[in-house]
C-alpha positions, -999 to 999 in steps of 0.1 A, spaced: 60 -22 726 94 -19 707 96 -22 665 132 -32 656 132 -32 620 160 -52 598 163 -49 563 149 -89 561 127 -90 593 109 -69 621 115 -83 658 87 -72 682 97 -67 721 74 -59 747 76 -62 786 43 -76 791 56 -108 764 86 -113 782 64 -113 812 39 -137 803 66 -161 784 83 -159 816 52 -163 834 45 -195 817 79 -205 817 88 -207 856 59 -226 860 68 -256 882 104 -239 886 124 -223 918 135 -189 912 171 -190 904 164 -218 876 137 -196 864 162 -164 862 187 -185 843 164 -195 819 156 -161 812 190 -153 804 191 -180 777 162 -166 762 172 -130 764 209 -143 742 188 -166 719 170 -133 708 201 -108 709 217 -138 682 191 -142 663 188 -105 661 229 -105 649 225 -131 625 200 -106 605 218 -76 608 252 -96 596 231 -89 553 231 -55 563 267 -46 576 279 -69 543 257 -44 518 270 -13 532 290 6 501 326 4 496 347 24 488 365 28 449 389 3 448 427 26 439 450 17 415 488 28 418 516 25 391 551 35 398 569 43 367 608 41 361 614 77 351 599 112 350 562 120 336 582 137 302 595 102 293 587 87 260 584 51 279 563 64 303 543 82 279 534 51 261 529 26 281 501 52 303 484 57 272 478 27 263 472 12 300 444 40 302 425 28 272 427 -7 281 416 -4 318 388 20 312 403 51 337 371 68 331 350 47 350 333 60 384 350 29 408 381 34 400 408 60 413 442 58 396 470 75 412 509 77 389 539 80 406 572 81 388 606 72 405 632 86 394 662 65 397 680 80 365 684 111 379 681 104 410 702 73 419 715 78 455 704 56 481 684 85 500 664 89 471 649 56 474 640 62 510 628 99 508 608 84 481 594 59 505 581 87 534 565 104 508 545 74 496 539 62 531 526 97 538 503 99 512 487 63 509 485 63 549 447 69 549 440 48 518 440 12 511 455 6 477 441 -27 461 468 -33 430 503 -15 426 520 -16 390 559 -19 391 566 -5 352 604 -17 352 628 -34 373 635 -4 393 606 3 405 600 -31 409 625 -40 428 618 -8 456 584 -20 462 593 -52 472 615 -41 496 594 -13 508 564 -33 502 556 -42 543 556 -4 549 541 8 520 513 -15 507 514 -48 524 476 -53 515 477 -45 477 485 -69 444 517 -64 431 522 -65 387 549 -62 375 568 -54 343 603 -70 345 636 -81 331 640 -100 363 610 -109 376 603 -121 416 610 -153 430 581 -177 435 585 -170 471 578 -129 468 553 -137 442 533 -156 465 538 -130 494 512 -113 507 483 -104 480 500 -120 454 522 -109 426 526 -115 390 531 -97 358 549 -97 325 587 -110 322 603 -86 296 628 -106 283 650 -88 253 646 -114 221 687 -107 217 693 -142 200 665 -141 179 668 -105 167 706 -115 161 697 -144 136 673 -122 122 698 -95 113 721 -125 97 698 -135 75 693 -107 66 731 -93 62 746 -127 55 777 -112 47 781 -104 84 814 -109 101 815 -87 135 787 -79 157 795 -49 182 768 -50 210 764 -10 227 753 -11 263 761 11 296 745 38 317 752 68 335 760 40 363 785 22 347 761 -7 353 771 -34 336 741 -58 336 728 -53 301 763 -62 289 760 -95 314 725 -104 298 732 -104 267 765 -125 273 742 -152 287 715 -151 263 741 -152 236 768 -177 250 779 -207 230 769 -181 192 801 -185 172 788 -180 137 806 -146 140 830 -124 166 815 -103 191 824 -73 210 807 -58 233 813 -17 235 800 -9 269 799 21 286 820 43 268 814 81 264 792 92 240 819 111 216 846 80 220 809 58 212 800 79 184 839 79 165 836 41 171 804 34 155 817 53 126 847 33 115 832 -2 121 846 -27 94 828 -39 66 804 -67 73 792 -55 105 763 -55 126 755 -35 158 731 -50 183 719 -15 200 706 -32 238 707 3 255 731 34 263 728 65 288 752 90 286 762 128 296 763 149 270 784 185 268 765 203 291 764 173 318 723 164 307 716 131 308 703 113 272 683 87 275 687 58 255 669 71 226 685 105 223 722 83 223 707 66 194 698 100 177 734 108 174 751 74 170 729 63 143 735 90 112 773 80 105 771 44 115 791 23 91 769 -9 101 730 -16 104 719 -9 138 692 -35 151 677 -29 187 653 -44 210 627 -16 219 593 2 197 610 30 218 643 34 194 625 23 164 629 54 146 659 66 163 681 48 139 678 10 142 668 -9 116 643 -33 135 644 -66 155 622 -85 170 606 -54 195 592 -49 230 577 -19 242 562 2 266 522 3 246 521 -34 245 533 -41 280 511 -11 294 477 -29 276 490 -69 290 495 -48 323 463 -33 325 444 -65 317 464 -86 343 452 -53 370 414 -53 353 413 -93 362 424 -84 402 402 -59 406 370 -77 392 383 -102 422 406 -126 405 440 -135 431 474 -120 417 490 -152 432 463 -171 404 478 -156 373 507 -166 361 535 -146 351 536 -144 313 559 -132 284 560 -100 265 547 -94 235 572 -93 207 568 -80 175 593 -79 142 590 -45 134 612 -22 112 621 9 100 613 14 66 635 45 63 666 20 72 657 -10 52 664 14 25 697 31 34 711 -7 39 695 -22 6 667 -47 26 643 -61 7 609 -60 22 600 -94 8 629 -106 31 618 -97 62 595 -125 89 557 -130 81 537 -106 97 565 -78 101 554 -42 109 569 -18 83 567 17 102 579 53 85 574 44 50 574 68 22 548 55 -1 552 66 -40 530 88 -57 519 60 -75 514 39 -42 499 69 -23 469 71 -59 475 36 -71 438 35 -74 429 65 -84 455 68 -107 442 34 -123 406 45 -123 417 82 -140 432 60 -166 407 38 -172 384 70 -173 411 84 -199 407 53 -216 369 50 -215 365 91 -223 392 79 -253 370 52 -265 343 72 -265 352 100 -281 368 80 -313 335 60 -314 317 96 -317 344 104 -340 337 73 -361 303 81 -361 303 112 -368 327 105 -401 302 86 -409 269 97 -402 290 130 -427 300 105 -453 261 94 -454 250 130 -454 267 140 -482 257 108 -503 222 115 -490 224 152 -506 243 139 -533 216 119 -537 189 144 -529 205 170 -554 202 138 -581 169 136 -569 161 168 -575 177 168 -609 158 138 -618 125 157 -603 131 192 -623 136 172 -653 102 150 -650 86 180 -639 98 197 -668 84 165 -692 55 162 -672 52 201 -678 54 197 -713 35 166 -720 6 186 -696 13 210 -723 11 189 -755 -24 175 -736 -37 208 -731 -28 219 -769 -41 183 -777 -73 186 -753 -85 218 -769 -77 209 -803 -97 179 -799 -126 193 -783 -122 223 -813 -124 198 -839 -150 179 -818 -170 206 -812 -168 221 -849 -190 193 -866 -212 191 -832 -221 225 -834 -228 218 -871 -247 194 -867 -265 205 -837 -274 237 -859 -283 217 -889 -309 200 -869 -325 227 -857 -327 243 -891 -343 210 -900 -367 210 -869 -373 245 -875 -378 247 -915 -389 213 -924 -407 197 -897 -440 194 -914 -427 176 -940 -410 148 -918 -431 122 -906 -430 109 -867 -404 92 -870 -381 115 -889 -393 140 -861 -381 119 -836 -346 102 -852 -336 143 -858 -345 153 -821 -324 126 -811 -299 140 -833 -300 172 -816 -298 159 -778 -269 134 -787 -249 163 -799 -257 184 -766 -247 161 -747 -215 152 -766 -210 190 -763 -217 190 -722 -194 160 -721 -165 174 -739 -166 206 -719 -165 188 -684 -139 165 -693 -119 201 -707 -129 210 -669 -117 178 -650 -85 180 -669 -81 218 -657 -83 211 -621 -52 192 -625 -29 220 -640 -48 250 -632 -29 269 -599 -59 270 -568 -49 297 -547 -67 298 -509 -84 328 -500 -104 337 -468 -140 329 -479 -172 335 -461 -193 303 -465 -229 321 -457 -229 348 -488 -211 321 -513 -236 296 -504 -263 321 -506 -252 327 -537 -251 297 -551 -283 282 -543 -297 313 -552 -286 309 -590 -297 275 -587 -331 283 -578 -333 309 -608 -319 278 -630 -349 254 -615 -378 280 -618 -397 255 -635 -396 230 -608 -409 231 -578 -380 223 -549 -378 236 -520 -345 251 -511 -335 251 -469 -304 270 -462 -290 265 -424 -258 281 -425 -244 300 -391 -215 316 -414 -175 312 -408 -147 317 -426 -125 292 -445 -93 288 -464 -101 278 -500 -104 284 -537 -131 301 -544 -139 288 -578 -130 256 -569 -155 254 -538 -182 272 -562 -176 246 -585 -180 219 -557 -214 235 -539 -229 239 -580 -220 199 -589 -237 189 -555 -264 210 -560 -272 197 -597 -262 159 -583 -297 165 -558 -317 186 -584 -315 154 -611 -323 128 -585 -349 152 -569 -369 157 -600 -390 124 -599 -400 129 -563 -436 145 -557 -426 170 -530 -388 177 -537 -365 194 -510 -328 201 -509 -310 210 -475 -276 229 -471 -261 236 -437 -229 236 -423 -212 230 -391 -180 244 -373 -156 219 -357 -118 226 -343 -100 225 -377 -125 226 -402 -159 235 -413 -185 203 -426 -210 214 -458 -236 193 -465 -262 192 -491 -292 169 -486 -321 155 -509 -350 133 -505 -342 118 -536 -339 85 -553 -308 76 -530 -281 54 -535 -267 17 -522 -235 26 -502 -217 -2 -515 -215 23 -544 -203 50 -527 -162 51 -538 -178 45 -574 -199 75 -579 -173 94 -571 -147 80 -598 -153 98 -635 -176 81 -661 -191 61 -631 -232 61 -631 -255 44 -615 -291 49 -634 -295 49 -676 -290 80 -687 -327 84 -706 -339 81 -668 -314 105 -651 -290 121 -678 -258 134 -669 -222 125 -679 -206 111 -647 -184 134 -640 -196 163 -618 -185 140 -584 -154 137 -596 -148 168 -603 -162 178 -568 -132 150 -549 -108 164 -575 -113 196 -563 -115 195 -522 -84 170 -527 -67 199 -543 -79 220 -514 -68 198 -485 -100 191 -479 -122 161 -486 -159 147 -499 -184 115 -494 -218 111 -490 -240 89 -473 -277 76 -483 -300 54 -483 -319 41 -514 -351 54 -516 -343 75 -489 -324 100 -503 -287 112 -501 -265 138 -481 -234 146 -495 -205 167 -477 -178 187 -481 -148 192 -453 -132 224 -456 -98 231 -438 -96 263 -417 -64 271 -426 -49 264 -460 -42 225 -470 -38 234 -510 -18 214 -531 
């Protein structure tokens, strides 16, 4: 058996089939009949066997498809330059399937008729072995050699074209096809442009020639502007370049010159493009120069309404891009160029043009901007900043005057203040004075007939108690403890009222020997009765007064031994317990106790709770205790329970709170 394999089917041959179909197809048949039918058969299977192989010779690869452009000049020129660039970026060069291959004909330097066909061996030798699918033409020169090498050179390939005169319908529809972009010099409308805009204008002087003495610029622009009689017009064509120059340099007033193109030798016999003509005509004109080309535009023309090589490269390079994705030249018609008012910004100064004059949408090349157009924005933002920063600063200016003025009325103030304080101190001073003097000379006088009368009745209890009956005995022992206590009561409030002037000066004091101490005296004090004294103290050291916190511990220790003395089994507690800032002293009792809604008025002076036959005492050893810790930064209460007995505390500052 045979396998004949095809992308799309597999054909299996064998003698024996052919046999056996033929076998079964003679059947019934003479020999020559059966013979011919087995040639049928045998060209019914070769067919069918072509007709699958037809997918496969169509897929086999292609080559790239080749792109070649024949440019007007050399590789160095400007034109050239241009109008590659940009036909590059618009056809995507870079792109595996394509190869692109420039040639450049020469005509300007090269303009005998043997140029034009050594030019053509050389591209029939080179392209002999390669099909060329589209050919640019650049100019007319170019242009017009392909078409009439075109049957020897590239008679398969898709002519486009850029062109002053472009092909007739007959050459465009020739072979592949042809089409392209008719350059066509806007000279009217570049004309009208330049008197409106100089509408003083009297002459126009049109410059046109070549190396060549060719004289078909001059004729197109005579046609284009025949039948224009707003002003005269003389045409200055071909002249040389120093005769050109003198005559562009004495031009009357009120003139225009319409710059269409110039070649010319200079000194040394070098050609100058049209450009480099313009270079030196240009700087003493005595008339505004508008041209046709983006290729002068900076040369020394003003503006015009402008073709050039970038924009005719990119509308060429899109017209080739739409052949080679398969579209027929022949298909797409032959369009304008683009034109585009443009100017030189550099000129519209020298010859007073306003910018606002010029066509909508006009491209302003050259310019100079100002400083201020250059920073325009940053110049207004600095300035606002300046203004801001300004602002700012006078504001903090403002405010700082017057937060000054309110300083010195505030220590103006103050130092009135201060004057009004020494002053009331110093009254205060002296009235504290006058009380003091008053205080003790009151509690002398006081205390004078007291202690007279106090000794009186002892002399009369002593001598001349047998002779007074009971209740003689007992009016003249009243006597006796009415005038101790007036004499206890005058000597507190003489202590009160010294806590208020007297100077407490905070010392490190160890609370475990002062409280020792203290209790200690008080137990001597109580010998007669039988309390029960618990110390708990762990020590620590405070700031305080020391008289003042004696003072405090001995008033809380006589508050619990009076309300103590009616219980059977009497017991006072004193401990005390460190915290962060302080130390907490408390005595306790299981005394008679008190009501706390009481609490703030046991602590005020003269304040009791209980008759004083039952508990005596002259209500002011609590508040001489507050009076004292207030003075020390610290601070007293108590809590209780009546019938339960009473705690009462004292918060000591660690460091010093005196007042």
């Amino acid at each position: 058996m045979q396998l004949v394999t095809h992308p799309t089917a597999v054909v299996l041959t064998s003698p024996t089939m052919i046999s056996d179909f033929e076998g079964k197809a003679i059947v019934g048949m003479k020999p020559r009949e059966s013979s011919l039918k087995f040639l049928v058969v045998e060209l019914l299977l070769v067919g069918y066997v072509f007709v699958l192989l037809i997918p496969t010779v169509r897929a086999q690869p292609t080559g790239p498809k080749r792109l070649v452009v024949l440019y007007w000049d050399n590789k160095d020129f400007p034109g050239n330059a241009r109008f590659e660039e940009s036909f590059k970026r618009r056809l995507r060069l870079d792109r595996e399937d394509l190869e692109y291959y420039p040639e450049y004909f020469e005509v300007s330097r090269f303009p005998e008729e043997n140029h034009a066909l050594s030019f053509s061996n050389y591209l029939k030798t080179k392209y002999a072995n390669r099909s060329v699918d589209v050919v640019v033409a650049s100019a007319d020169a170019p242009l017009n050699f392909l078409l009439a090498h075109r049957a020897d050179l590239f008679p398969n390939s898709s002519i486009v074209f850029v062109a002053n005169d472009p092909p007739t319908s007959d050459a465009l529809a020739a072979g592949a096809g042809a089409t392209g972009i008719h350059y066509k010099n806007a000279y009217r409308e570049t004309l009208d442009l330049a008197l409106r805009l100089h509408p003083e204008t009297k002459r126009v002087f049109v410059v046109s020639g070549s190396s060549q003495s060719d004289r078909r610029f001059e004729k197109t622009v005579q046609s284009e502007l025949a039948g224009f009689e707003q002003v005269d017009i003389t045409y200055l064509t071909d002249l040389p370049l120093e005769e050109l120059i003198a005559k562009t340099a004495s031009l009357p007033p009120s003139s225009v010159i319409l710059y269409v193109w110039q070649q010319s030798l200079n000194e040394q016999g070098k050609l100058l493009e049209s450009y480099e003509v313009l270079n030196r005509i240009a700087p003493g004109s005595s008339a505004p120069i508008y041209g046709f080309g983006t290729m002068v535009l900076g040369s020394g023309i003003v503006g015009g309404y402008l073709q050039g090589p970038e924009m005719n490269g990119a509308q060429a390079a899109e017209i080739a891009d739409r052949i080679l994705s398969g579209t027929q030249a022949r298909e797409i018609p032959v369009t304008q160029a683009q034109r585009v008012p443009m100017f030189d910004w550099r000129e519209l100064r020298r010859w007073s043009v306003s910018e606002s004059s010029l066509p909508p949408d006009s491209v302003v090349r050259f310019k100079e901007f100002t400083f201020w157009e250059l920073y325009k924005w940053r110049i207004v933002a600095v300035i606002a900043l300046v203004i801001l920063q300004t602002a700012f600063i006078a504001v903090l200016l403002v405010e700082r005057r017057r937060r000054r003025r309110a300083r010195e009325a505030l220590d103006q103030l103050n130092a009135e203040l201060e004057e009004r304080i020494a002053a009331r101190t110093a009254a205060l001073n002296a009235k504290s004075r006058e009380l003091e003097t008053f205080a003790y000379s009151v509690a002398h006088d006081l205390k004078a007939p007291l202690r007279g009368i106090d000794g009186y009745s002892r002399l009369l209890l002593a001598d001349h108690l047998a002779s007074l009956d009971d209740e003689g005995r007992s009016f003249l022992e009243t006597i006796h403890e009415s005038s101790q206590e007036m004499s206890q009561l005058i000597d507190d409030l003489l202590e009160y009222s010294r806590l208020e002037r007297r100077e407490f000066k905070s010392d490190h004091v160890e609370l475990r020997p002062l409280i020792t101490s203290v209790v200690e005296q008080k137990k001597r004090e109580a010998i007669d009765t039988p309390i029960d004294f618990a110390v708990d103290v762990n020590g620590g050291s405070v700031l305080a007064d020391p008289n003042g916190l004696t003072q405090s511990l001995r008033n809380y220790l006589d508050n619990a031994v009076k309300f103590t003395s009616k219980v059977s089994n009497p017991r006072i507690e004193i401990g005390s317990t460190e915290r962060a800032d302080n130390f907490l002293v408390w005595v306790r009792d299981n005394g008679l106790g008190f009501d706390m809604k009481d609490h703030d008025r046991i602590f005020n002076i003269f304040q009791r709770l209980n008759p004083n036959e039952d508990y005596p005492g002259t209500g002011i050893g609590l508040a001489i205790v507050r009076k004292a810790m207030e003075r020390m930064g610290g601070r007293a209460w108590a809590e209780s329970t009546p019938g339960n007995g009473a705690t009462f505390y004292l918060e000591i500052p660690k460091q010093s709170g005196q007042n």
